[in-house]
Kinemage of the C-alpha trace (Angstrom):
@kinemage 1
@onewidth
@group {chain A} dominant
@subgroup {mainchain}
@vectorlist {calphas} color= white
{ca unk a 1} P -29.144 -27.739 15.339
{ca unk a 2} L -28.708 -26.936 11.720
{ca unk a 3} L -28.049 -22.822 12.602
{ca unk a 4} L -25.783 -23.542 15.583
{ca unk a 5} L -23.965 -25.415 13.412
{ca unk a 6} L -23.453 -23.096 10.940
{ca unk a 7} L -22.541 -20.065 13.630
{ca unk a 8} L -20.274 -21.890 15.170
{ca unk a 9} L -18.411 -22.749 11.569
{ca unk a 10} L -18.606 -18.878 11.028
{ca unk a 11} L -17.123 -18.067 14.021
{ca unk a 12} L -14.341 -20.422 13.520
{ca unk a 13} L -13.291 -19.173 10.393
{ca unk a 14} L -10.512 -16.687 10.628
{ca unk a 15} L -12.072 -12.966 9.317
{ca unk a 16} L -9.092 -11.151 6.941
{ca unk a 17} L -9.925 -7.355 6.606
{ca unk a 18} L -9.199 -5.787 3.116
{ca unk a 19} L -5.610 -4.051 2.879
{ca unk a 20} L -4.582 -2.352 0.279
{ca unk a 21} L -0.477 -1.763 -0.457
{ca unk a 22} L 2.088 -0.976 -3.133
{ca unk a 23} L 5.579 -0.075 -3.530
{ca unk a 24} L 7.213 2.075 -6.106
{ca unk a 25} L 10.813 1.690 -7.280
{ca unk a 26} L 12.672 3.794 -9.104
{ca unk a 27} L 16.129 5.855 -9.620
{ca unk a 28} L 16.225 9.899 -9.403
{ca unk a 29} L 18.839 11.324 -11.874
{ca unk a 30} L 19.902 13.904 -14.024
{ca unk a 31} L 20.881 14.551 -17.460
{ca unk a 32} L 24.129 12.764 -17.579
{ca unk a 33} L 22.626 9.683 -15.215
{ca unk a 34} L 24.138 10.858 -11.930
{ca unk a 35} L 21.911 9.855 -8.868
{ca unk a 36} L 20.816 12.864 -7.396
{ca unk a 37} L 19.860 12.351 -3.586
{ca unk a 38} L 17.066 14.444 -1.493
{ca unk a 39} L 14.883 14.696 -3.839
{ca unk a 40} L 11.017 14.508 -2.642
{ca unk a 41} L 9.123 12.410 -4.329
{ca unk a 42} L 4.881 12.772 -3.919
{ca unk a 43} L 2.532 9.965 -4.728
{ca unk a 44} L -1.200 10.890 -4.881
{ca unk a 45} L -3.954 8.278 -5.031
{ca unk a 46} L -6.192 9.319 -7.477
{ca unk a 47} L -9.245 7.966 -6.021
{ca unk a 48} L -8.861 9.433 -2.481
{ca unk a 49} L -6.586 12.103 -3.008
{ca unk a 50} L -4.321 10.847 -0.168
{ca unk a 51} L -1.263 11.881 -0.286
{ca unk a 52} L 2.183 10.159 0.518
{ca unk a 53} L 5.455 11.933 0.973
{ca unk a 54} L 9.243 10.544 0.432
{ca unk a 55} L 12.589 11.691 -0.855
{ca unk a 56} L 15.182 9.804 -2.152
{ca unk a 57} L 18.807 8.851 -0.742
């Protein structure tokens, strides 16, 4: 009784799978502060190497 108990309370419980996100912020400018647009921006994680892609507007 004890273990079906406990299965079914397992069972019940809502499972959340790990997820990993982040955002970075930022401006892109140039030597007098003007925004400059287009440029591509490159993030790398540095513990998988993946790689994600962007430019600014």
């Amino acid at each position: 009784m004890t273990s079906r108990f406990a299965l079914i309370l397992l069972l019940s419980v809502p499972l959340a799978a790990q997820t990993v996100t982040g955002q970075l912020e930022g401006h892109t400018i140039d030597t007098s502060g003007a925004p400059i647009a287009g440029v591509k921006l490159t993030a790398r994680n540095t513990e998988s190497g993946t790689l994600r892609e962007s430019a600014s507007d």
